[in-house]
N, CA, C and O atoms as CSV, one atom per row, in Angstrom:
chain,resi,resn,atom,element,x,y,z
A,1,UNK,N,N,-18.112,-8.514,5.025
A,1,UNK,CA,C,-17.448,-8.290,3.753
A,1,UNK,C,C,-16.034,-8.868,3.832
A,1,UNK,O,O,-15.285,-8.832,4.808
A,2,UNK,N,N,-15.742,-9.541,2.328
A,2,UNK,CA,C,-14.092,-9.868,2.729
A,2,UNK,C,C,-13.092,-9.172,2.094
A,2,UNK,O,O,-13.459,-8.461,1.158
A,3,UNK,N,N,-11.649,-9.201,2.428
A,3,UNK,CA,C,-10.736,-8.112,2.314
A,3,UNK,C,C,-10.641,-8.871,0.692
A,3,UNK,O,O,-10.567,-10.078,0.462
A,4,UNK,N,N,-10.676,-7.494,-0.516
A,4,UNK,CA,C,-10.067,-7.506,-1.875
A,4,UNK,C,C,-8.910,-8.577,-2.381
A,4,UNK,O,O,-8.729,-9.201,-3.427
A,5,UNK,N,N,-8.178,-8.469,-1.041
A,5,UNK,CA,C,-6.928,-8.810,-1.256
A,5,UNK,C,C,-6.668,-10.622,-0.833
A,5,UNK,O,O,-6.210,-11.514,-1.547
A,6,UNK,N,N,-7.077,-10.664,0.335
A,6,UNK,CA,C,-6.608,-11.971,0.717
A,6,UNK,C,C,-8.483,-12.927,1.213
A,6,UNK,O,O,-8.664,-14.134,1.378
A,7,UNK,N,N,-9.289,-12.038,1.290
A,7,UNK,CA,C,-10.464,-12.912,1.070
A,7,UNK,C,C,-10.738,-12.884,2.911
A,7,UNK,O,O,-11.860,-12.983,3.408
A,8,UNK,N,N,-9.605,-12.747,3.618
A,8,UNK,CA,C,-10.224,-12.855,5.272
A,8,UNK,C,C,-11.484,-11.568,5.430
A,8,UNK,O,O,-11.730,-10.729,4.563
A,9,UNK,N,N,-12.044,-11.673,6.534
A,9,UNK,CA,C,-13.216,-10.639,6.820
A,9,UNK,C,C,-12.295,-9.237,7.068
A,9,UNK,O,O,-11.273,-9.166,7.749
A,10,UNK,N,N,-12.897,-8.240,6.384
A,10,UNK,CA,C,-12.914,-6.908,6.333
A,10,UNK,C,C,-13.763,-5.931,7.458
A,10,UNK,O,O,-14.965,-5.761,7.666
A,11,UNK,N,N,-12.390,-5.319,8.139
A,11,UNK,CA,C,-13.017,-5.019,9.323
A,11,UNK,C,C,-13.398,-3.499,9.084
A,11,UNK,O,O,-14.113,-2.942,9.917
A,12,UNK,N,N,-12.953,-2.825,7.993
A,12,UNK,CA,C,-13.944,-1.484,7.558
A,12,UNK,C,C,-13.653,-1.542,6.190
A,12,UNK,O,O,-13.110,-2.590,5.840
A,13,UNK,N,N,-13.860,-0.718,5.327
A,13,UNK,CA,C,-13.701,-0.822,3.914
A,13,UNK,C,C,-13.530,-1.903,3.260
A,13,UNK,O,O,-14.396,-2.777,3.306
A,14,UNK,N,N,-12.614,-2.030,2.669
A,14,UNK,CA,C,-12.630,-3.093,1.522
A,14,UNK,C,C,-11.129,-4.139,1.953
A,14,UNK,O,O,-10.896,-5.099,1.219
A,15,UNK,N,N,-10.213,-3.863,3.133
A,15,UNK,CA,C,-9.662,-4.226,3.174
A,15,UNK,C,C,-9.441,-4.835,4.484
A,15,UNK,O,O,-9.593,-4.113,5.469
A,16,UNK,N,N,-8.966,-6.568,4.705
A,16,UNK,CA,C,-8.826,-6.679,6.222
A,16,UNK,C,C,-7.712,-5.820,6.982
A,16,UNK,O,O,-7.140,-4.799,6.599
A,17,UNK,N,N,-7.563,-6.598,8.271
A,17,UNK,CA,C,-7.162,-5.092,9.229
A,17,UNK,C,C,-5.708,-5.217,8.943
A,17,UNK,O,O,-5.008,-4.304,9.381
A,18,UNK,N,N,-5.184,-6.079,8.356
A,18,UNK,CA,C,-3.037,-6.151,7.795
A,18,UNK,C,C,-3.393,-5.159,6.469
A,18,UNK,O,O,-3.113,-3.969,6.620
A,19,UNK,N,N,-3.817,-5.450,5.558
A,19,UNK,CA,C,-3.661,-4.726,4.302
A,19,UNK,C,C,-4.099,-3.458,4.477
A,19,UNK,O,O,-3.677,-2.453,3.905
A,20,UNK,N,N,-5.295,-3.565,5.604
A,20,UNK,CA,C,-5.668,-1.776,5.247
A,20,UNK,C,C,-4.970,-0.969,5.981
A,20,UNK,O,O,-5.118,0.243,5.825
A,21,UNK,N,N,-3.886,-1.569,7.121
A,21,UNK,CA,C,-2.860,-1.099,7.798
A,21,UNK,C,C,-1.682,-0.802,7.001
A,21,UNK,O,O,-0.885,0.112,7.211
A,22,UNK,N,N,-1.643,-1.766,5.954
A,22,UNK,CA,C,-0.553,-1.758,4.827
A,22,UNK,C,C,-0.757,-0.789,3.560
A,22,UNK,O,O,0.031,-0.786,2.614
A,23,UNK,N,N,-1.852,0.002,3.635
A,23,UNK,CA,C,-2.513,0.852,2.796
A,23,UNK,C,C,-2.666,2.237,3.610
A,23,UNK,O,O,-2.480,3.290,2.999
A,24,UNK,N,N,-2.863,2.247,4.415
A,24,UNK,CA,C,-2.914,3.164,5.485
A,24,UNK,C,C,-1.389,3.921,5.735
A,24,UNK,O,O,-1.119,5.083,6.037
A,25,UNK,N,N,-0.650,2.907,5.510
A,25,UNK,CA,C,0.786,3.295,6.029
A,25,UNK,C,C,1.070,3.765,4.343
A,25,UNK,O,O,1.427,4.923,4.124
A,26,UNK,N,N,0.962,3.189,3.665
A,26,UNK,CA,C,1.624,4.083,2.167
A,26,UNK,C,C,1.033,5.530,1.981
A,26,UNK,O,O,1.517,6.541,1.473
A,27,UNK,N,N,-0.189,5.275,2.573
A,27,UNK,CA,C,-0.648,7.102,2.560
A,27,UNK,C,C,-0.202,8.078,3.096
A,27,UNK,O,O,-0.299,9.245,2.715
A,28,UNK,N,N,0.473,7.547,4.290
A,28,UNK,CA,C,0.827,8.544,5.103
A,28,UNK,C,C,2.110,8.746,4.677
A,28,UNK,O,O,2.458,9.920,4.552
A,29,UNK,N,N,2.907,7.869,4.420
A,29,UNK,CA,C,4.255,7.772,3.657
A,29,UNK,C,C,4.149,9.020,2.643
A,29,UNK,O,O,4.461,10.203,2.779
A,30,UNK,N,N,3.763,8.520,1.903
A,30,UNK,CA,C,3.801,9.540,0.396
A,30,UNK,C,C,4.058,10.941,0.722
A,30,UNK,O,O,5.229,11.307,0.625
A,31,UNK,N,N,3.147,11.824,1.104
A,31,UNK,CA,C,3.642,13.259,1.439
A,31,UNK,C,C,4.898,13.392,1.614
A,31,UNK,O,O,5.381,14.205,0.826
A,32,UNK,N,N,5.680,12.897,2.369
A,32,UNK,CA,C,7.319,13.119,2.579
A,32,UNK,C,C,7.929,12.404,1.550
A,32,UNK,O,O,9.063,12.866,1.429
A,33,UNK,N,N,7.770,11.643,0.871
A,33,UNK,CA,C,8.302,11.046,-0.565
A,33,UNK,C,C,7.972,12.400,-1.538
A,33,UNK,O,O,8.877,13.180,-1.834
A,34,UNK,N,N,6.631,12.583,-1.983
A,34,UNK,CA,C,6.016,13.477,-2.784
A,34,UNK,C,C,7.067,14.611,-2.493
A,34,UNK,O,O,8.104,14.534,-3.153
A,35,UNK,N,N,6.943,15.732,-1.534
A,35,UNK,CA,C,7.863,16.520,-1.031
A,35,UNK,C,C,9.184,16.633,-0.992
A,35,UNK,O,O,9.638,17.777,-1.008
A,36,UNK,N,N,10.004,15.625,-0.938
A,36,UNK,CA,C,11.421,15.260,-0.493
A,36,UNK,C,C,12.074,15.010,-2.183
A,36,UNK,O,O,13.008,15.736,-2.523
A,37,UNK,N,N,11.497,13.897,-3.243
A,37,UNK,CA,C,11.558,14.084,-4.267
A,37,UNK,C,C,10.711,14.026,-5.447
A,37,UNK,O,O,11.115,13.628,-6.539
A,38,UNK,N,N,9.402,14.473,-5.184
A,38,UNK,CA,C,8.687,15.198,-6.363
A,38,UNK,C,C,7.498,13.785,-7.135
A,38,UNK,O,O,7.094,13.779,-8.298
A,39,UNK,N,N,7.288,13.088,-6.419
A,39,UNK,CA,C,7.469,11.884,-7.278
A,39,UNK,C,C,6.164,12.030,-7.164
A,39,UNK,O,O,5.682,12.623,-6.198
A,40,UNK,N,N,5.238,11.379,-8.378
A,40,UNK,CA,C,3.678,10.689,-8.546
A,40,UNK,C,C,3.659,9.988,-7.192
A,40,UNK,O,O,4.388,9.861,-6.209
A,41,UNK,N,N,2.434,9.589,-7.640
A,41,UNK,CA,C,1.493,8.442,-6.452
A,41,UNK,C,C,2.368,7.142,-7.030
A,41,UNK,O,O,3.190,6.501,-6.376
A,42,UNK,N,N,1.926,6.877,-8.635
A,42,UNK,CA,C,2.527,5.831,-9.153
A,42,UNK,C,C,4.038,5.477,-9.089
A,42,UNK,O,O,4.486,4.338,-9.222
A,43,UNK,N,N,4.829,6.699,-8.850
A,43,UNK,CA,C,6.455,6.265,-8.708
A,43,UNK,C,C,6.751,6.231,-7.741
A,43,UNK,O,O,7.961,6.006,-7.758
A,44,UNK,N,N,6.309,6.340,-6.486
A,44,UNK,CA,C,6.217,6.051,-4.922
A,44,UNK,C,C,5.882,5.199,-4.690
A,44,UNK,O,O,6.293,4.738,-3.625
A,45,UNK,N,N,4.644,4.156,-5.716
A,45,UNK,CA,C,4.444,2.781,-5.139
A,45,UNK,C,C,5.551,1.872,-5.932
A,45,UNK,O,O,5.842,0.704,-5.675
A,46,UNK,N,N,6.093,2.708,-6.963
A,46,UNK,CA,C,6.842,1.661,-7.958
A,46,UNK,C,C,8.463,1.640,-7.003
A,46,UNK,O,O,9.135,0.609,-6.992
A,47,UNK,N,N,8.800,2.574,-6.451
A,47,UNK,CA,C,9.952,2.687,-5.351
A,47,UNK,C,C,9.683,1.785,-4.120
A,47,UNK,O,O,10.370,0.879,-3.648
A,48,UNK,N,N,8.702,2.201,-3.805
A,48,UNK,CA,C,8.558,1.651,-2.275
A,48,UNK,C,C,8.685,0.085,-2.384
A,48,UNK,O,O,9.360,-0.616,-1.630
A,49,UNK,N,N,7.615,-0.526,-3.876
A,49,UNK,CA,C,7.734,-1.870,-4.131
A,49,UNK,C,C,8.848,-2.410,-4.496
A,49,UNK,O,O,8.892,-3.625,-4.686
A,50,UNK,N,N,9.637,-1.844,-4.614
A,50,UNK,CA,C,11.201,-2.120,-5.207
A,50,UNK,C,C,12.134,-2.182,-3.668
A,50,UNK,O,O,13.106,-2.901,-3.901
A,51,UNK,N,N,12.171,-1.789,-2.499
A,51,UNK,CA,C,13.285,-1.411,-1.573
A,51,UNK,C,C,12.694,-3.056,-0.999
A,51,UNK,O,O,11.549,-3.454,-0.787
A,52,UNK,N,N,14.214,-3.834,-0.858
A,52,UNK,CA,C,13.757,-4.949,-0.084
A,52,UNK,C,C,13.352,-5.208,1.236
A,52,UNK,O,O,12.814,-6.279,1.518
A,53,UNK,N,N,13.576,-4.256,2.147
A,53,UNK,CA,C,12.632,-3.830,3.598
A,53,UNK,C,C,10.951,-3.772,3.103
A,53,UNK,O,O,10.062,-4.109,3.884
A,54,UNK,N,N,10.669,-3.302,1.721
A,54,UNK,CA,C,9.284,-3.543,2.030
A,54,UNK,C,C,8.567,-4.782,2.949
A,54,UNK,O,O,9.186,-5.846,2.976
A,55,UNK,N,N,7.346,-4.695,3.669
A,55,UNK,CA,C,6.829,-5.696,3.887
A,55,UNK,C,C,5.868,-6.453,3.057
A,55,UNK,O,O,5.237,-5.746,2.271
A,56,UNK,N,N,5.536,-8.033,3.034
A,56,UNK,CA,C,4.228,-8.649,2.046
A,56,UNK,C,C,3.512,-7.485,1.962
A,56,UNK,O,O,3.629,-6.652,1.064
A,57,UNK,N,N,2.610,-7.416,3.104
A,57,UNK,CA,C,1.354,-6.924,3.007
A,57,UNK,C,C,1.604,-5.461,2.425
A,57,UNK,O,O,0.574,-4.958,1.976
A,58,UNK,N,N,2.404,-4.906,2.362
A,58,UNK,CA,C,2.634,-3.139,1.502
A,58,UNK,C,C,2.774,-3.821,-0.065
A,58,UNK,O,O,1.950,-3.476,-0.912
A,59,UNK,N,N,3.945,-4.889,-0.447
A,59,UNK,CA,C,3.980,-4.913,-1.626
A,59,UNK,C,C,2.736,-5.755,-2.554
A,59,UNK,O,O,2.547,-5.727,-3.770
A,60,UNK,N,N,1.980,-6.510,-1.461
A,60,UNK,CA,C,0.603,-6.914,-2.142
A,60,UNK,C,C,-0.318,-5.739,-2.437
A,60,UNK,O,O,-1.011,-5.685,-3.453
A,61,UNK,N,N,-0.280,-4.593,-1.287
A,61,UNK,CA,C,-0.924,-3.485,-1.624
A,61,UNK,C,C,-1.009,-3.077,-2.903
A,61,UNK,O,O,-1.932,-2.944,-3.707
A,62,UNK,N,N,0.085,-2.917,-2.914
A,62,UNK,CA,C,1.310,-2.248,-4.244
A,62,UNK,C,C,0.702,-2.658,-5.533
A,62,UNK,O,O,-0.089,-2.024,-6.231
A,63,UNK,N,N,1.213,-3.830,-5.723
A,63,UNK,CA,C,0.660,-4.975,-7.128
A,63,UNK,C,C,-0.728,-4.304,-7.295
A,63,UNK,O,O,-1.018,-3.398,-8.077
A,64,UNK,N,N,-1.572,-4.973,-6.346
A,64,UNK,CA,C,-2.980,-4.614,-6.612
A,64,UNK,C,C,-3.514,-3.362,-7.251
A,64,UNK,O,O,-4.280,-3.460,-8.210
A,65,UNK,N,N,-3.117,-2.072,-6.729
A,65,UNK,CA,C,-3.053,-0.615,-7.427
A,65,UNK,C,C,-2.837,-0.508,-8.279
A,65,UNK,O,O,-3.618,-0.107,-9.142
A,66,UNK,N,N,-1.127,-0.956,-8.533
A,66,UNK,CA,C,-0.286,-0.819,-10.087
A,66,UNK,C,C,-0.964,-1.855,-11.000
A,66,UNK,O,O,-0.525,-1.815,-12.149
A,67,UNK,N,N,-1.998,-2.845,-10.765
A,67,UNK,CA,C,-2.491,-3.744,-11.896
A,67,UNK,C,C,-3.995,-3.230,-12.473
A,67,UNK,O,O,-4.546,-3.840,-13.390
């Protein structure tokens, strides 16, 4: 199967092994965002995609969700 995102082979789900690492990591993120200031799923990816430390592969995550 290939990754949603960039088309390389998908090494479990739907995503290859950078993006679903890059998806993996926003999940775990969130709880202490959610907690700390209250925020949706959607205003945590709309923050996170906004701080210029994001990396590609989080803010391709990002796009993809929010579209």
């Amino acid at each position: 199967m290939s990754c949603k995102m960039c088309g390389r082979e998908a090494e479990k789900g739907v995503y290859c092994t950078q993006h679903g690492l890059a998806y993996a990591n926003l999940e775990d993120g969130y709880p202490k965002w959610r907690y700390a200031l209250g925020l949706s799923w959607v205003e945590y990816l709309e923050r996170v995609g906004k701080i210029s430390g994001t990396g590609r592969w989080v803010k391709e995550i990002i796009a993809n969700i929010l579209s």
